[in-house]
PANUNU-709644 format. One record per residue: residue in three letters; x, y, z of N, C-alpha, C, O in turn; residue number from 1. Coordinates in Angstrom, 1 decimal. Each point is the difference from the previous one (the first is absolute). Layout:
N
code/npx/npy/npz/capx/capy/capz/cpx/cpy/cpz/opx/opy/opz/pos
ALA/X/Y/Z/X/Y/Z/X/Y/Z/X/Y/Z/NUM .
...
***
This chain:
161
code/npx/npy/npz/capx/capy/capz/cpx/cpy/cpz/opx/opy/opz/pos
UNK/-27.7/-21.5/-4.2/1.3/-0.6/0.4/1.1/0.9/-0.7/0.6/-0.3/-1.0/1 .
UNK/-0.5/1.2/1.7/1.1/0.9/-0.3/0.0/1.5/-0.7/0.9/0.7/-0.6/2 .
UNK/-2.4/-0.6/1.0/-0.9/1.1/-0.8/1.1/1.6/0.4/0.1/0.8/-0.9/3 .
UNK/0.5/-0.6/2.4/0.6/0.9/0.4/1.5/-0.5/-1.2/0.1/1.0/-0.7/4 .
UNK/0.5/-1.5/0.5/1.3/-0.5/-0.3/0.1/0.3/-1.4/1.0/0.4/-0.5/5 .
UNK/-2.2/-0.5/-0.3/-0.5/0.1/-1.6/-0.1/1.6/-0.1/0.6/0.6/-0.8/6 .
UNK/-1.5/0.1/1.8/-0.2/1.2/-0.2/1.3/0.7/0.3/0.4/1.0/-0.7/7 .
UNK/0.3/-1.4/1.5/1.4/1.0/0.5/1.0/0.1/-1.0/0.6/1.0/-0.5/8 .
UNK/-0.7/-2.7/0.0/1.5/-0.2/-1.1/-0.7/0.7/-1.3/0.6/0.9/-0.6/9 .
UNK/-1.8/-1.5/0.2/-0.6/0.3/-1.9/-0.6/1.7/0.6/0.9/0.8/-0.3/10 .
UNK/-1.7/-0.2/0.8/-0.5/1.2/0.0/1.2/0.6/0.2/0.8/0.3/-0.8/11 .
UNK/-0.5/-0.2/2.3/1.7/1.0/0.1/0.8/-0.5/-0.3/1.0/0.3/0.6/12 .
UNK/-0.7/-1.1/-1.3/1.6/-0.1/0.0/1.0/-0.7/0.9/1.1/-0.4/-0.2/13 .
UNK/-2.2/0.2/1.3/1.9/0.0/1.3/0.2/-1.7/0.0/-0.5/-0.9/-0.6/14 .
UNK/1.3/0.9/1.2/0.8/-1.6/0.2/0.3/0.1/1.1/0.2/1.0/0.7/15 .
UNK/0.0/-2.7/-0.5/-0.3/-0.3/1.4/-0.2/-1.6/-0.2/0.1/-0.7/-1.0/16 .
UNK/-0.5/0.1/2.8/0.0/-1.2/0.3/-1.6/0.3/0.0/-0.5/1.1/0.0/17 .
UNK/-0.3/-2.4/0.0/-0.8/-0.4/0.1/0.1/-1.3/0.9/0.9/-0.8/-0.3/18 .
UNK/-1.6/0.3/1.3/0.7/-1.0/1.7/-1.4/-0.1/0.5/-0.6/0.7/0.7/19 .
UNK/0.3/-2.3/-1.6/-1.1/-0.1/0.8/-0.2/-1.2/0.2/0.5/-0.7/-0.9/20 .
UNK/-1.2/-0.1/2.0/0.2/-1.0/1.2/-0.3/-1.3/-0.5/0.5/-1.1/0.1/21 .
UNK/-1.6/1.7/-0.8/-1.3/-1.8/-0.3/0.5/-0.4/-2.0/-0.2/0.4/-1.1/22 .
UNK/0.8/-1.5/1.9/0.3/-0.6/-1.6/-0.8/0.1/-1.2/0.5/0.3/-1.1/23 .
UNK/-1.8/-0.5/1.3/-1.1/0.2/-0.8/-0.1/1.1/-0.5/0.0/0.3/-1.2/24 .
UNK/0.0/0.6/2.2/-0.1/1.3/-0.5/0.7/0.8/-1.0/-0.2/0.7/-0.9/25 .
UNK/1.9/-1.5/1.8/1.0/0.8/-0.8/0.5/-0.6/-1.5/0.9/0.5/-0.7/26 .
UNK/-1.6/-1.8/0.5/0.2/-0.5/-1.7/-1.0/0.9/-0.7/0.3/0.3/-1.1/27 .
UNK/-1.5/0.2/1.6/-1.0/0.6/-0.6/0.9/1.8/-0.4/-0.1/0.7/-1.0/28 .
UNK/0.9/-0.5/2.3/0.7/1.5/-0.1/0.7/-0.5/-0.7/-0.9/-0.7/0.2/29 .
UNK/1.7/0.2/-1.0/1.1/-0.7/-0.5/-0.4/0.4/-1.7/0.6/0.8/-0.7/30 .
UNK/-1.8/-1.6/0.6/-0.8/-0.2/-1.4/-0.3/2.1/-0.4/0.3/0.6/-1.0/31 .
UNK/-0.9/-0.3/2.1/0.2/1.5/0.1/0.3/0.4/-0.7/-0.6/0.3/-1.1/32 .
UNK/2.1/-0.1/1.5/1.0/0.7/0.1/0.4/0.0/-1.3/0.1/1.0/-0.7/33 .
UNK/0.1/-2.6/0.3/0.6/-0.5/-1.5/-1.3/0.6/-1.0/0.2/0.4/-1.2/34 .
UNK/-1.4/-0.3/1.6/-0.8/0.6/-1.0/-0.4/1.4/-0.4/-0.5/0.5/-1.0/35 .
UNK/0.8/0.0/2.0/0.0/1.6/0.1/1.5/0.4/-0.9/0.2/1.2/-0.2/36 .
UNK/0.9/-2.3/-0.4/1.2/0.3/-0.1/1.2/1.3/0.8/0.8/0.9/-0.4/37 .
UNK/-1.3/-1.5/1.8/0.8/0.7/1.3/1.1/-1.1/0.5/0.1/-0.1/1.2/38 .
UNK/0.6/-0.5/-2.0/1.0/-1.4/0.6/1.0/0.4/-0.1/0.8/-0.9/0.1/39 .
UNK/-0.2/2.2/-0.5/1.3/0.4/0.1/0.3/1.4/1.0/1.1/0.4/0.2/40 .
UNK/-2.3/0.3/0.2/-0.5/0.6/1.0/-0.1/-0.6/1.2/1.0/0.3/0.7/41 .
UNK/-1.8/-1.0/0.0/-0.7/-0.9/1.1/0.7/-1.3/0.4/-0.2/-1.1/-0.5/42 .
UNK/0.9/1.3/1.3/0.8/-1.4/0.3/-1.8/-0.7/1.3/-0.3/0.5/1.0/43 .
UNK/-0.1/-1.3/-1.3/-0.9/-0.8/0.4/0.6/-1.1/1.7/0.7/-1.0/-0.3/44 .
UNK/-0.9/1.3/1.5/0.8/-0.9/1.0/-0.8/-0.9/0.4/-1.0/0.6/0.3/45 .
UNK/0.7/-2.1/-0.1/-0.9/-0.3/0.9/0.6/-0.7/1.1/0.6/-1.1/0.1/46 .
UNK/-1.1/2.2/1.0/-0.1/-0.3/1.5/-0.7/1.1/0.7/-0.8/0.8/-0.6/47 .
UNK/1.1/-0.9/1.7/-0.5/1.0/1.0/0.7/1.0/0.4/1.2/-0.5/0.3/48 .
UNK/-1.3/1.7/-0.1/0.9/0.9/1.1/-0.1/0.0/1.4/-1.1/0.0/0.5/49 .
UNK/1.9/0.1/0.1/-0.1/0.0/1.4/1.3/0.4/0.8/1.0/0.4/-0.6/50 .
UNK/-1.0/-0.6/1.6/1.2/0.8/1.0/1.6/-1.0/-0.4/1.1/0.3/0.1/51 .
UNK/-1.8/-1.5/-0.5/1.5/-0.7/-0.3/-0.6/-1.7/-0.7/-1.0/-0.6/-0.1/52 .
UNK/2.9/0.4/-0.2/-0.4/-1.2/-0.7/-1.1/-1.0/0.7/0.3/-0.1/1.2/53 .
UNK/-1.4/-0.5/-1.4/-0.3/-0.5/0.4/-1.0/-1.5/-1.0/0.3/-0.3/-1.1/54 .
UNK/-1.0/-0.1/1.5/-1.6/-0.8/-0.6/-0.9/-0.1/0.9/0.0/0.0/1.3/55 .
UNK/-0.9/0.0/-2.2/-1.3/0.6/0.5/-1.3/-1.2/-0.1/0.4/-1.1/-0.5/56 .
UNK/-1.2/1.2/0.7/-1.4/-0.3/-1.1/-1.1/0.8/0.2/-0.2/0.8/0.9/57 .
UNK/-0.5/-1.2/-1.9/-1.0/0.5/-0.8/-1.6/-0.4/0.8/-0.5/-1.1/0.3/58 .
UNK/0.2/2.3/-0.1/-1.4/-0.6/1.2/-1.4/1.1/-0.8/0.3/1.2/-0.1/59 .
UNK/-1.6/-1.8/-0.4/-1.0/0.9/-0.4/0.1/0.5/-1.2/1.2/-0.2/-0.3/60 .
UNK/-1.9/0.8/-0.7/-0.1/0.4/-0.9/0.1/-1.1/-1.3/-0.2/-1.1/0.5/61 .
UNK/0.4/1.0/-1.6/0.1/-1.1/-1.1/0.0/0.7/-1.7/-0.6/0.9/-0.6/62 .
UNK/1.5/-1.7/0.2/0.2/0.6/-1.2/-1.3/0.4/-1.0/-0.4/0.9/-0.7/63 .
UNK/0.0/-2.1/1.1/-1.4/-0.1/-0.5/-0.9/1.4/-0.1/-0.3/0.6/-1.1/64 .
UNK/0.1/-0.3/2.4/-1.3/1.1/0.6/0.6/0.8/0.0/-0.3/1.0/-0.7/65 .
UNK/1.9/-0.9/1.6/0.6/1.4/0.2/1.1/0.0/0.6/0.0/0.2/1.3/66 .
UNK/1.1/-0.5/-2.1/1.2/-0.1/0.8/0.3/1.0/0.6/0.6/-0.3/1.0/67 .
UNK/-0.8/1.6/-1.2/0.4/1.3/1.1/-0.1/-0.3/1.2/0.8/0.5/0.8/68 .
UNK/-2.0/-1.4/-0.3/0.0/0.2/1.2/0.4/-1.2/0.7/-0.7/-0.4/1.0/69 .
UNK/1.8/-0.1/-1.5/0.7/-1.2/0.6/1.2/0.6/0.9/0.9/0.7/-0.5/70 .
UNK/-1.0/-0.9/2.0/1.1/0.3/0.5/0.7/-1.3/0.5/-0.3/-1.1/0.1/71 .
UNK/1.7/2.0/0.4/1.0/-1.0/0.5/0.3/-0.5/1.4/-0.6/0.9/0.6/72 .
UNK/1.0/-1.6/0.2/0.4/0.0/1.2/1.6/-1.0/-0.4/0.1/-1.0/-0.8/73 .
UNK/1.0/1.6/1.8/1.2/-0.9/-0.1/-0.1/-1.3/0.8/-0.5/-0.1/1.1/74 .
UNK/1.2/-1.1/-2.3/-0.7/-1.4/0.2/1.6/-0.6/-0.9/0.2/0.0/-1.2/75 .
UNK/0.8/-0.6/2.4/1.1/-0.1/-0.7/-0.2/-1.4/-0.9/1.1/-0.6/-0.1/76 .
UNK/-1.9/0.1/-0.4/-0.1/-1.1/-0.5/-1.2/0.8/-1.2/-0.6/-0.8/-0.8/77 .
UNK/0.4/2.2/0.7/-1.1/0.6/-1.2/0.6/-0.1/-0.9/1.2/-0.4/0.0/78 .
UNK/-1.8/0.7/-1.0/0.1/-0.4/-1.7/-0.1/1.5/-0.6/-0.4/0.2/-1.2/79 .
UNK/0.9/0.9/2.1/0.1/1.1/-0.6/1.1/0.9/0.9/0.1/0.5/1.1/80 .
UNK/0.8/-0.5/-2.7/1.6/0.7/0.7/-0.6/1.3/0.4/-0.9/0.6/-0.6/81 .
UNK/1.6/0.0/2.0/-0.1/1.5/0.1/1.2/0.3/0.1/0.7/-0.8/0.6/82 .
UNK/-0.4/2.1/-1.2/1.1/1.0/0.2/0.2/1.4/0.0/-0.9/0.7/-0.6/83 .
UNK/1.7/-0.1/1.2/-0.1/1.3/0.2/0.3/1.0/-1.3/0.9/-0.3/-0.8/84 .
UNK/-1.5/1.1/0.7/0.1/0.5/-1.0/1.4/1.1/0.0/0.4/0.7/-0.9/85 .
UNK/0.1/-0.9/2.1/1.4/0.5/0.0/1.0/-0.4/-0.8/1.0/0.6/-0.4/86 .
UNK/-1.4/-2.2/0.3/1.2/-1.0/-0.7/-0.1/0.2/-1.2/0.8/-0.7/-0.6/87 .
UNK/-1.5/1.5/-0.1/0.0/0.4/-1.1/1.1/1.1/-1.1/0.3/0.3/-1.1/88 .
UNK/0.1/0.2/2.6/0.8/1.5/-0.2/-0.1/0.8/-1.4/0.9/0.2/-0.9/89 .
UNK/-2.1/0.1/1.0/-0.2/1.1/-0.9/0.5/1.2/-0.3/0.0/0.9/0.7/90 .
UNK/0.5/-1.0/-2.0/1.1/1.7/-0.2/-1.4/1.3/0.0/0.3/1.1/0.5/91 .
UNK/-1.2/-1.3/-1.0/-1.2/0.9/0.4/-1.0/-0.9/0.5/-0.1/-1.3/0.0/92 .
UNK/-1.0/2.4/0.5/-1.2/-0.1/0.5/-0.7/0.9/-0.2/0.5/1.0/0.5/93 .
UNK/-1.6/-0.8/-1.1/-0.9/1.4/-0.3/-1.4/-0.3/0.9/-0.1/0.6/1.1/94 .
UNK/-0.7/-1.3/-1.4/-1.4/-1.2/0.3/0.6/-1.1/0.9/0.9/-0.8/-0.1/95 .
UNK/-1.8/1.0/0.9/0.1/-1.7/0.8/-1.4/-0.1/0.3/-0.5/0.6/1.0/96 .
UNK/-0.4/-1.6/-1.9/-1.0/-0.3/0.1/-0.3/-1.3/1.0/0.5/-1.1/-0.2/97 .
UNK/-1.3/1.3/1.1/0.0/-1.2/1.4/-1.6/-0.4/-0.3/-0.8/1.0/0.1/98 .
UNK/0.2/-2.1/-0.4/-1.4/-0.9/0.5/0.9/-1.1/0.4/0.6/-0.6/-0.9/99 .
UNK/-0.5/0.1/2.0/0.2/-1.4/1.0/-0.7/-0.6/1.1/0.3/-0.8/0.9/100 .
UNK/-1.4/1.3/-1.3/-1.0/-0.3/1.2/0.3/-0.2/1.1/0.3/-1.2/0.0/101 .
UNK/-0.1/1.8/1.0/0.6/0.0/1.4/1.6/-0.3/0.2/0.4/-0.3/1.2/102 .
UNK/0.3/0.5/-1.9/1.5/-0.1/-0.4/0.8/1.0/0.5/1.1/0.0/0.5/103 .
UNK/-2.4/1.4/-0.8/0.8/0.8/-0.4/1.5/0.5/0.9/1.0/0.4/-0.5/104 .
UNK/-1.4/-0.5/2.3/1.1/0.7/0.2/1.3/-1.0/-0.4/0.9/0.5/-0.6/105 .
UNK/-0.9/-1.9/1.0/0.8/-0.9/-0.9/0.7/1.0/-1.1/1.1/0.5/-0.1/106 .
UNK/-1.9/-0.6/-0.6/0.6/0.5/-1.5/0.7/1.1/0.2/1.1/0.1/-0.5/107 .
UNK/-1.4/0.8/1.1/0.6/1.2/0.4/1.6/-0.2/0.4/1.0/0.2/-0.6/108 .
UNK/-1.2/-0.7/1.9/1.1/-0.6/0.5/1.3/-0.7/-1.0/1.3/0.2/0.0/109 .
UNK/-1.7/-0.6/-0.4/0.7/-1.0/-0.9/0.6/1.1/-1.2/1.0/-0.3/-0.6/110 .
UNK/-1.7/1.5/0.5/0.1/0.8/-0.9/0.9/1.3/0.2/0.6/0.6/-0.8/111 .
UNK/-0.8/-0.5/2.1/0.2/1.3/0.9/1.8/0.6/-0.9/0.0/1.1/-0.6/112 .
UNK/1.0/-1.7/0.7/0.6/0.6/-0.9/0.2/0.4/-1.3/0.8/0.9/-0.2/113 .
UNK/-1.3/-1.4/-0.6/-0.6/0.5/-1.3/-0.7/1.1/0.2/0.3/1.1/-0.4/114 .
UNK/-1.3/-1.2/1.1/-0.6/1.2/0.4/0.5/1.2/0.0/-0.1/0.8/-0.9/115 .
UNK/0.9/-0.8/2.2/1.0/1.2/0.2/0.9/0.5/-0.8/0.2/1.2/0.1/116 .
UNK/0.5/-1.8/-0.8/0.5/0.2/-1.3/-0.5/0.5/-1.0/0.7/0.8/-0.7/117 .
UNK/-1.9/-1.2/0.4/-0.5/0.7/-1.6/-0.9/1.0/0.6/0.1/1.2/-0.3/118 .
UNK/-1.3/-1.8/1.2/-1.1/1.0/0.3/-0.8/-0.1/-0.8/-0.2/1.1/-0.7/119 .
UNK/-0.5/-2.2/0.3/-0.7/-0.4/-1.1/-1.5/1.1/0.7/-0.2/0.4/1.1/120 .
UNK/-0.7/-0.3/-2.2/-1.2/0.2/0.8/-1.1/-1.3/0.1/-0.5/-0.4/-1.0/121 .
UNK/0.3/-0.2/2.1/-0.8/-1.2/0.1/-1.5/0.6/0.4/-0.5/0.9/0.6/122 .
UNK/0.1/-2.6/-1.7/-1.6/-0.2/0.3/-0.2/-1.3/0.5/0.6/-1.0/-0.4/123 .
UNK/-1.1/0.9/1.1/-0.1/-0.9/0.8/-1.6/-0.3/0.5/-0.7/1.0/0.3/124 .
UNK/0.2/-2.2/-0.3/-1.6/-0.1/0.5/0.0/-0.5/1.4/0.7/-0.9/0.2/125 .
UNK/-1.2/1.1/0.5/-0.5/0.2/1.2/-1.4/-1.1/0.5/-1.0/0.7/0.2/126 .
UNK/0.9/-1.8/0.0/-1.1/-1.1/0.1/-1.2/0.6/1.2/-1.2/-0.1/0.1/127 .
UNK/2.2/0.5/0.6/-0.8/0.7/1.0/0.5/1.3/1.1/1.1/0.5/-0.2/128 .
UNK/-1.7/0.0/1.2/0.1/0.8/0.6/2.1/0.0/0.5/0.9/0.8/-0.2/129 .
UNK/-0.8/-2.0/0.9/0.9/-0.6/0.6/0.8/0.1/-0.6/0.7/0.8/0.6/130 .
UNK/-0.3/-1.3/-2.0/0.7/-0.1/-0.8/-0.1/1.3/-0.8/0.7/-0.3/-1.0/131 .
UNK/-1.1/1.6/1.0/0.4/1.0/-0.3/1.1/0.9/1.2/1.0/0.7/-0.2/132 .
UNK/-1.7/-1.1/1.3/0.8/0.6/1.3/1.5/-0.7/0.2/1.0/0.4/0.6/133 .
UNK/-1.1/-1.8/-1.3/0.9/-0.4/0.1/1.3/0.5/-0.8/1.2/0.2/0.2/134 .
UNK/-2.1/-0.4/-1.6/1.2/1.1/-0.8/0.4/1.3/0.5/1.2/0.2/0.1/135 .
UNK/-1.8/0.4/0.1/0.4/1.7/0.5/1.2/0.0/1.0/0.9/0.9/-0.1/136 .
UNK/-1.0/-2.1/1.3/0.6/0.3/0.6/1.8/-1.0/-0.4/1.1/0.2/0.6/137 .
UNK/-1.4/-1.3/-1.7/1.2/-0.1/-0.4/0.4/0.7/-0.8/1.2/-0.2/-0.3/138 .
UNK/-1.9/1.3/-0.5/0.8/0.6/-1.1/0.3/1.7/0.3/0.5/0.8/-0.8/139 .
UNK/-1.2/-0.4/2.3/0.4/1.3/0.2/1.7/-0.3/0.5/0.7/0.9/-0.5/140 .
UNK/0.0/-1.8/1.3/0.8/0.7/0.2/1.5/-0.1/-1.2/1.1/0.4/0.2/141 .
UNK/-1.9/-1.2/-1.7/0.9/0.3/-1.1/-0.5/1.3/-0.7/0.2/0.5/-1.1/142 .
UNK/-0.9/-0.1/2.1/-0.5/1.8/-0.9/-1.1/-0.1/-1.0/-0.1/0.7/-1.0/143 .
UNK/-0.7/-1.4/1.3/-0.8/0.1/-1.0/-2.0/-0.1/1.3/-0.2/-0.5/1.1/144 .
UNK/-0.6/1.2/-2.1/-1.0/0.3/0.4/-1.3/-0.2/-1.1/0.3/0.2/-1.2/145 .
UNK/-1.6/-0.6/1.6/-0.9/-0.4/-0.4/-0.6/1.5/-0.9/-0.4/1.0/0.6/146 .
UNK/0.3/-1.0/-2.1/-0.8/1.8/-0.2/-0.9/-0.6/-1.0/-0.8/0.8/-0.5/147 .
UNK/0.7/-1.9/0.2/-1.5/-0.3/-0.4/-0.6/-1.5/-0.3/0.7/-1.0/-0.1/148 .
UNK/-2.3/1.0/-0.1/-0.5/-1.3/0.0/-0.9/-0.3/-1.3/-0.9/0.6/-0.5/149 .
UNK/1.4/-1.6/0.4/-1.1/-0.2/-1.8/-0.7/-1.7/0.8/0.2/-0.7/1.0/150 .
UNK/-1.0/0.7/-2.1/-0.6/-1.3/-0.5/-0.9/-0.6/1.6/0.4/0.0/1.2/151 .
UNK/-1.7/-0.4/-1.9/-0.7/-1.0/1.0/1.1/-0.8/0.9/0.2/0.5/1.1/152 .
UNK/0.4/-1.5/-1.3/1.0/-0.4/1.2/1.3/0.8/-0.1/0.9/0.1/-0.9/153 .
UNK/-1.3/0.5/2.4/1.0/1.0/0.3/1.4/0.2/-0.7/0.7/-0.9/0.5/154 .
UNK/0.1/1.7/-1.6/1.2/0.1/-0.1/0.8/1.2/0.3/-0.6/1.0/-0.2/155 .
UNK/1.7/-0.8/0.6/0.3/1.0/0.6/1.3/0.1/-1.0/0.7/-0.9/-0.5/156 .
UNK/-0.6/2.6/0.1/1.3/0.3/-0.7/0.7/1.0/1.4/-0.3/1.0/0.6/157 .
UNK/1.7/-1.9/-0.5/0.8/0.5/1.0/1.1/0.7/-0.7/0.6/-0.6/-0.9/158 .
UNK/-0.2/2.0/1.2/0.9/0.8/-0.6/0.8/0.4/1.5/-0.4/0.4/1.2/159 .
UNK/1.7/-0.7/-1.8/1.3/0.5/1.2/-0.3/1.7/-0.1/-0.4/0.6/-0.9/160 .
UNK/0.8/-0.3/2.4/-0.1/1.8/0.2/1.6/0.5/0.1/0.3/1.2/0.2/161 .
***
C-alpha cells in the first residue's frame, strides 16, 4: 500500500500526490507514508480520478486480498469522491503514475490539461488489450506515444514526441 509512492518520495527524492480510491487502502498509504517519514513530501488524497467531479462506487477486489483490483463505476449516491486531476492545478508535473483499473481513459481526460502543460512522462497499466488501445488513442493526440512495457500486468511508459 503505497510501495510505488515510498520508493519515488524515500529512494528519489521526488514529491508529489499520492490519490487513492479505497479507504482501507488509503489509511494503510497514510500509515506509509507517516512511516517511511515522507509527510512533508507526499500530500496523500483519497478519492478517485476521473474525467470530472463526480461519485462513484467500489465493485470487486477487497482490502483484505487485494485492493488493487477494486474498480469503479459512477454511482451518484457512491461512497467514493472522484475528481479530475485537473482541479488540482499543478505548478509542475514530472511522473504521472496511472493503476485505475479500467479508469484509465477517465483519468486521462480529467487530466488532459495538466498534461499538456507539463508533459509529464506517464506509466500507466493497461488491464487488458482494450484498454491499452484505448489509451493510445486518447493520449496520441496530446502527443504522446507508447515506447515501452514492463511488468506481468501490462504497464506502459508513455513519453510525449
Amino acid at each position: 500500500m503505497g510501495n510505488h509512492t515510498v520508493f519515488l518520495g524515500a529512494i528519489l527524492g521526488l514529491q508529489g500526490y499520492a490519490i487513492e480510491q479505497d479507504a482501507d487502502t488509503y489509511a494503510r498509504l497514510v500509515g506509509n507514508i507517516a512511516a517511511n517519514d515522507l509527510t512533508d513530501s507526499v500530500r496523500p488524497i483519497n478519492a478517485a480520478v476521473g474525467r470530472d467531479f463526480a461519485r462513484a462506487s467500489g465493485i470487486g477486489g477487497s482490502a483484505q486480498h487485494n485492493s488493487g483490483t477494486r474498480m469503479i463505476h459512477l454511482d451518484r449516491g457512491g461512497d467514493v469522491q472522484v475528481i479530475p486531476l485537473d482541479s488540482l492545478q499543478l505548478k509542475r508535473l514530472d511522473l504521472l503514475k496511472v493503476d485505475v483499473e479500467g479508469f484509465e481513459v477517465a483519468c486521462m481526460k480529467g487530466a488532459a490539461i495538466t498534461i499538456m502543460r507539463h508533459k509529464p512522462l506517464i506509466i500507466a497499466e493497461a488491464i487488458n488489450r482494450q484498454s491499452f488501445d484505448d489509451l493510445v488513442t486518447c493520449l496520441e493526440p496530446l502527443g504522446y506515444r507508447p515506447t515501452r512495457r514492463y511488468n506481468v500486468t501490462p504497464t506502459y511508459l508513455f513519453e510525449a514526441v
